[in-house]
C-alpha positions as CSV (number, residue, x, y, z in Angstrom):
1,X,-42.0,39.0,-6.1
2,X,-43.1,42.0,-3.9
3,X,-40.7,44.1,-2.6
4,X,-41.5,43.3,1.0
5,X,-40.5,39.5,0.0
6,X,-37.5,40.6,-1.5
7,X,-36.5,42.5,1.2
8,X,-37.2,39.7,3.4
9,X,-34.9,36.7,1.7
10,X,-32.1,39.3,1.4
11,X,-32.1,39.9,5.2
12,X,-32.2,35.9,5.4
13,X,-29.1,36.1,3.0
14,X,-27.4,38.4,4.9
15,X,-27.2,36.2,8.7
16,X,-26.3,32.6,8.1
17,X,-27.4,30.3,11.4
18,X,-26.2,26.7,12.2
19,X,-27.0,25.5,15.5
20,X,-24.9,23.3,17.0
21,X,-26.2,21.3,20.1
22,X,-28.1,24.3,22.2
23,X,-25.1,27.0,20.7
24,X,-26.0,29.1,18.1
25,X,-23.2,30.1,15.7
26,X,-23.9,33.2,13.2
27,X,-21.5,33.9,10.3
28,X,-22.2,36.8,8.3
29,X,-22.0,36.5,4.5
30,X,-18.5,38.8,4.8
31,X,-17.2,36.4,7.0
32,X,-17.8,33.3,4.7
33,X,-17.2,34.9,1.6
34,X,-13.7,35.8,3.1
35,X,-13.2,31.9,3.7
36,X,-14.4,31.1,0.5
37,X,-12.3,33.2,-1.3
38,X,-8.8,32.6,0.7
39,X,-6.0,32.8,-2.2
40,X,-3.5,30.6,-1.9
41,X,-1.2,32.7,-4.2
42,X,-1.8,35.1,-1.9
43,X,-1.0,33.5,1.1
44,X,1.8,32.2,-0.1
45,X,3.4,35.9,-0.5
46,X,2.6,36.7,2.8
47,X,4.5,33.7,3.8
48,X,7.0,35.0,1.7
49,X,7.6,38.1,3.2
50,X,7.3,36.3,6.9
51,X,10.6,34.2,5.6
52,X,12.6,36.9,3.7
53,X,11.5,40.2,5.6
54,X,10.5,42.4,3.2
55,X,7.9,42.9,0.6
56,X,11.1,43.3,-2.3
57,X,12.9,40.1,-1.1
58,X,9.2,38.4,-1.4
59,X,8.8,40.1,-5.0
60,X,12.4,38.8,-6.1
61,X,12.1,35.0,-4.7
62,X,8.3,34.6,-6.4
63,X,9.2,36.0,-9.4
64,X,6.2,38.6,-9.1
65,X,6.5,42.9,-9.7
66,X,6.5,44.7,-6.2
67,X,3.2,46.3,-6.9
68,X,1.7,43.1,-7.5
69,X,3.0,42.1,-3.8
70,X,1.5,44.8,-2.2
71,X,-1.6,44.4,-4.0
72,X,-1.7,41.0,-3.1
73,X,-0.9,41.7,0.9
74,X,-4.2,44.9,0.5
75,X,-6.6,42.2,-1.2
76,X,-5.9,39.9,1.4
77,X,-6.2,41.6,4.5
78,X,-9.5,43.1,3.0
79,X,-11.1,39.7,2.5
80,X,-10.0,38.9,6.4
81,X,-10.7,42.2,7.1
82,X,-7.4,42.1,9.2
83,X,-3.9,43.9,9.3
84,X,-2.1,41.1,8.7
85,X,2.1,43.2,8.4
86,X,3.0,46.1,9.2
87,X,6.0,47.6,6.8
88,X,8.7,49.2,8.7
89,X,11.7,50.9,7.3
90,X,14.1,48.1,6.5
91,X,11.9,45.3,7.3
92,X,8.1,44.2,6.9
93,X,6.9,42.5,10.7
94,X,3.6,40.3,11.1
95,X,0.7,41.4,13.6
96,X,-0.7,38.7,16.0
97,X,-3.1,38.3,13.0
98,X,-0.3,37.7,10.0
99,X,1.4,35.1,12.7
100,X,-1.4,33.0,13.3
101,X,-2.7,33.3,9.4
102,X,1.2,32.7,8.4
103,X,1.6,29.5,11.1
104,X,-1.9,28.1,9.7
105,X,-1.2,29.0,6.3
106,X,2.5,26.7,5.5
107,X,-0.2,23.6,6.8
108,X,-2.6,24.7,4.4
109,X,-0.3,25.1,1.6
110,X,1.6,22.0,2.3
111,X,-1.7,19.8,2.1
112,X,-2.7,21.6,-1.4
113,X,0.1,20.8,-3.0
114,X,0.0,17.0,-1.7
115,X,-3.7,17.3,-3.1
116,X,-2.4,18.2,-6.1
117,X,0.5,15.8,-6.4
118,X,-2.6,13.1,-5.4
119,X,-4.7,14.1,-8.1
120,X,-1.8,14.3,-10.5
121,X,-1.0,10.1,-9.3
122,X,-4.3,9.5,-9.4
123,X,-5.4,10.5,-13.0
124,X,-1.7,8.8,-14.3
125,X,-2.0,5.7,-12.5
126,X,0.5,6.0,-9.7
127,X,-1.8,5.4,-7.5
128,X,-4.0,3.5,-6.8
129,X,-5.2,-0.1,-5.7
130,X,-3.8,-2.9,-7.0
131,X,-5.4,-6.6,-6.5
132,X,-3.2,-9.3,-5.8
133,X,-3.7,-12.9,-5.6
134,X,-1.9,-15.2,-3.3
135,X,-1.6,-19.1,-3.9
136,X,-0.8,-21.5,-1.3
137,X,3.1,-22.0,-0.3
138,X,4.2,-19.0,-1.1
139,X,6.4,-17.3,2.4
140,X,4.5,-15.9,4.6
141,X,8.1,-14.3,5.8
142,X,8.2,-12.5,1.8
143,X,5.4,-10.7,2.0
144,X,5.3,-8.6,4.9
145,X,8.9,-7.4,3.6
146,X,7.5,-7.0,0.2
147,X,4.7,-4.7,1.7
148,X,6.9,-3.0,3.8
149,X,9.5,-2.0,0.6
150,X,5.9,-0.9,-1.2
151,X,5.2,1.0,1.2
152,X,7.9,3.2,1.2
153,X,8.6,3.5,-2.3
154,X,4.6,3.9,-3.6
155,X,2.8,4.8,-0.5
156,X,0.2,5.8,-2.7
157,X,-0.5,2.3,-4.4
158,X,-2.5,-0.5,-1.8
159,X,-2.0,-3.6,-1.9
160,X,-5.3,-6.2,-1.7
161,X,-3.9,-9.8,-0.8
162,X,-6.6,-12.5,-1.7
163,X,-5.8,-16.2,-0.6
164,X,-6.7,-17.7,-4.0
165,X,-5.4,-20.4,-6.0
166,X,-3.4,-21.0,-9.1
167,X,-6.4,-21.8,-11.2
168,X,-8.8,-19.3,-10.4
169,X,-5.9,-16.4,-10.1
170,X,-5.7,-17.3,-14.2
171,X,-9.5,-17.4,-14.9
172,X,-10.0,-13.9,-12.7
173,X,-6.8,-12.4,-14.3
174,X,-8.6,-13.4,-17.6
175,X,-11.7,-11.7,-16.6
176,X,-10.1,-8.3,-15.5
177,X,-11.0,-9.0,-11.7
178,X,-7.7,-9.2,-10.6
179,X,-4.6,-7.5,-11.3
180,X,-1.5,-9.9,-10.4
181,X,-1.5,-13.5,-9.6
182,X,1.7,-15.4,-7.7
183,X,1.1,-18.8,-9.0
184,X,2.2,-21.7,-9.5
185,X,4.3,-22.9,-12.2
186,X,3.8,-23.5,-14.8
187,X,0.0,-22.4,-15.9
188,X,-2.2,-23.2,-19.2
189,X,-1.4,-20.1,-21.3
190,X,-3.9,-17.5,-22.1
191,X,-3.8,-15.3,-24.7
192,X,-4.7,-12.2,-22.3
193,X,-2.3,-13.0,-19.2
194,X,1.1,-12.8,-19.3
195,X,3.3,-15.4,-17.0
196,X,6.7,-14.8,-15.7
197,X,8.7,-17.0,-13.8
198,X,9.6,-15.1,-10.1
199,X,11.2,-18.0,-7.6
200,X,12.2,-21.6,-7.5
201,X,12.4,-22.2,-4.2
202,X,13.6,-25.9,-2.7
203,X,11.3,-28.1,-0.5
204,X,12.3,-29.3,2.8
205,X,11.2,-31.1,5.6
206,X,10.0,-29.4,9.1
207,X,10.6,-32.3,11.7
208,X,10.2,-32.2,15.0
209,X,12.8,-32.0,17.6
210,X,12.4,-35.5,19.1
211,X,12.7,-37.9,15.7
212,X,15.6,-39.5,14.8
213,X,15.9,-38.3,11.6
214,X,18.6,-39.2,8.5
215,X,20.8,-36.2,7.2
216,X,18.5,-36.4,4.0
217,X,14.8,-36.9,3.7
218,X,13.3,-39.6,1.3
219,X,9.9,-40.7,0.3
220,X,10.6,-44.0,1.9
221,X,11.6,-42.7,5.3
222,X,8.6,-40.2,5.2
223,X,6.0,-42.8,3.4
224,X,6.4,-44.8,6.9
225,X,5.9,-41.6,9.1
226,X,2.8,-38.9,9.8
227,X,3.5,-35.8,7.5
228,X,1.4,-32.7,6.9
229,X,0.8,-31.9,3.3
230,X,-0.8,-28.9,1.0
231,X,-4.8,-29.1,0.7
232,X,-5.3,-31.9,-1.9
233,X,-7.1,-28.3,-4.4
234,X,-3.6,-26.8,-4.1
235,X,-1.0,-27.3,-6.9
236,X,1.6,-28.2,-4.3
237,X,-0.6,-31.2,-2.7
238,X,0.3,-32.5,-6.4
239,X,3.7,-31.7,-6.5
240,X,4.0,-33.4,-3.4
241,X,2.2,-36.3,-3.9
242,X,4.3,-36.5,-7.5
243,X,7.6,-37.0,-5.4
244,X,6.2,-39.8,-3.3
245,X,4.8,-41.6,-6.6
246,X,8.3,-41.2,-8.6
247,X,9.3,-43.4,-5.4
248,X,6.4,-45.8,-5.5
249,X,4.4,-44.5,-2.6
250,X,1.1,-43.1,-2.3
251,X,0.4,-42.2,1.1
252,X,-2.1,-40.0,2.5
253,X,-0.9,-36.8,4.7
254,X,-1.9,-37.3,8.1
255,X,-3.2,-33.8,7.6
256,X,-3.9,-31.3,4.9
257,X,-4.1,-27.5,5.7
258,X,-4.1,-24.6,3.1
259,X,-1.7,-22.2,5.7
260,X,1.9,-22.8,6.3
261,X,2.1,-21.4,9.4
262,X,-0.4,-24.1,10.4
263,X,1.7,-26.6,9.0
264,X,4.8,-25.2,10.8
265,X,2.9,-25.2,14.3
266,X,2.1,-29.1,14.0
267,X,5.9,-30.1,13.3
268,X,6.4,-27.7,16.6
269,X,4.0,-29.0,18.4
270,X,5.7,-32.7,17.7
271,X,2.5,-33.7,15.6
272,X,3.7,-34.7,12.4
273,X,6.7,-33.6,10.3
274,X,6.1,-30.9,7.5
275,X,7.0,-30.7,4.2
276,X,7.8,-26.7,3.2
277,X,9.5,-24.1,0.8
278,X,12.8,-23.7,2.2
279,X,12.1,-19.8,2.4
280,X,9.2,-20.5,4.9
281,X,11.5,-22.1,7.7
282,X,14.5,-19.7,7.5
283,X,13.6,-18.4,10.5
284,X,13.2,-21.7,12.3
285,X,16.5,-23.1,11.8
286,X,17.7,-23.1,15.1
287,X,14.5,-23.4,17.0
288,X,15.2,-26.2,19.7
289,X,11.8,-27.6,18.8
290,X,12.2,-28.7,15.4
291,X,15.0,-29.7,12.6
292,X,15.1,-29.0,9.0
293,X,15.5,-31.7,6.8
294,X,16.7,-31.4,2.7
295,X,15.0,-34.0,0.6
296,X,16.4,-36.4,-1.4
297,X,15.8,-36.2,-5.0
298,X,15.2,-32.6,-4.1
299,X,11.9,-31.3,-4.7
300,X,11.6,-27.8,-6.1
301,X,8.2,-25.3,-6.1
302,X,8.2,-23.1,-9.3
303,X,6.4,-20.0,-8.9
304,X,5.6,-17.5,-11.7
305,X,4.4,-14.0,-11.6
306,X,0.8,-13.5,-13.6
307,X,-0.7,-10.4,-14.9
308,X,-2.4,-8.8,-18.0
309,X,-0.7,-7.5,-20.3
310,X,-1.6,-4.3,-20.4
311,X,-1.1,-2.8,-16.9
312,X,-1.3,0.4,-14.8
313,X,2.2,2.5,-13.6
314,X,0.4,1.1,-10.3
315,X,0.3,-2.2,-10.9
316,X,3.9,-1.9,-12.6
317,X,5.5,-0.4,-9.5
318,X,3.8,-3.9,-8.0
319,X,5.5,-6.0,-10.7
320,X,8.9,-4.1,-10.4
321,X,8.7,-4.6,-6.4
322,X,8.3,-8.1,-6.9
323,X,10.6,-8.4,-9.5
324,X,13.8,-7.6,-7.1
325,X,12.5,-10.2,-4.6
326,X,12.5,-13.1,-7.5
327,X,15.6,-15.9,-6.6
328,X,16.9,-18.7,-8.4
């Protein structure tokens, strides 16, 4: 390379240019070398001496040897080529420079060490996202209030609710595609998931307002009358349709939905009555527009917790979460 050349791509290293719309914005290699090079140890003794006033409280609270202090304050005020404090007799003051570097810098420290602390999650598995599966019937009310208690005990772990059902929540926790399934109970074992039972919850009917309706609900009361039922693919269209055959019935549901909340609008809307976990109509006991009905034999929906056996710290937070919302 001749030395013209040379000389030439050193001048080029020497002005950096970024234009930005029709602005042009120059930094000189001093001025992003000082960027580059911001010490965070550093800054954090000038912040230091900001809080305790003087460059020997600063020493004594960061464990570090006074000259080391002042070494550090010199290094970092040449790399911003800025006086940054200005030492008097009994106490160490900021310039306008120190202030705005100081004000800036407790952000700037604060977000490293929740970078750090993120990392740390991160490569142990406290974080992270964890894949959940969601069969039909289980509360709608539960899981907003489950999310919300995740939320404030793991906010680093997510939560991915998938609308699956019992079945395929097994094959996919077999595969490794999922992480937790909330099925129904009970499940064909598999040597790889593990099952646990989490809530057996009492079915009831959602009637509406207008019916005359006895204090208990049987199969042969409801056999006679439009009810909404669990899609026929869903383990509780089977549990269902089990009660009415112990009876001797087999009617067909004038409707069946996957959703409860769909199911609940119909018995509101005077369509049809509704046949429900008890923890999905707590909160419409009351309503003026429908009743709530026990049934009679009771019917209970068994639900069971399913996850591989081996499992992240994330997707054990999950497991300990639901764990404390299990009822019997």
């Amino acid at each position: 390379m001749g030395r013209a050349s040379f000389m030439a791509r050193m001048l080029a290293l020497r002005l950096t240019s970024v234009k930005l719309n029709s602005m042009m914005i120059q930094f000189t290699n001093t001025d992003v070398e000082a960027m580059r090079n911001l010490n965070l140890d550093q800054l954090q003794t000038l912040i230091a001496i900001a809080d305790l006033g003087t460059f020997a409280a600063a020493a004594q609270a960061l464990h570090l040897a006074p000259p080391t202090v002042s070494l550090h304050i010199k290094e970092l005020e040449s790399r911003l080529d800025a006086e940054l404090v200005v030492r008097g007799r009994r106490q160490a003051e900021l310039t306008p420079a120190g202030e705005v570097l100081v004000q800036e810098g407790r952000q700037l420290l604060l977000a490293a060490d929740d970078l750090m602390e993120r990392v740390r999650r991160r490569a142990s598995g406290r974080e992270g996202i964890v894949r959940v599966a969601v069969s039909a019937g289980v509360s709608t009310r539960l899981l907003p209030r489950m999310l919300e208690a995740l939320a404030d005990r793991s906010p680093g772990v997510e939560i991915r609710l998938e609308a699956v059902g019992s079945a395929e929540s097994m094959q996919r926790l077999k595969a490794g595609t999922l992480d937790i399934g909330i099925v129904a109970s009970p499940q064909p074992p598999m040597p790889e998931v593990r099952q646990t039972p989490w809530r057996t919850d009492p079915m009831v009917a959602l009637l509406p307002a207008a019916w005359e309706a006895p204090a208990f609900v049987t199969p042969d009361w409801l056999a006679t009358r439009r009810w909404a039922s669990f899609a026929p693919a869903t383990q509780m269209h089977g549990l269902i349709a089990s009660w009415f055959g112990q009876a001797g019935h087999h009617p067909r549901p004038f409707l069946a939905l996957s959703y409860p909340g769909a199911l609940k609008s119909l018995a509101a809307a005077s369509q049809c009555a509704a046949l429900l976990p008890m923890e999905e109509v707590q909160d419409q006991q009351g309503d003026e527009g429908v009743q709530v009905r026990h049934l009679r034999p009771p019917l209970m929906r068994p639900m069971a917790i399913a996850h591989r056996h081996q499992a992240s710290p994330a997707v054990q937070s999950v497991l300990g979460l639901l764990a404390e919302f299990s009822g019997y």
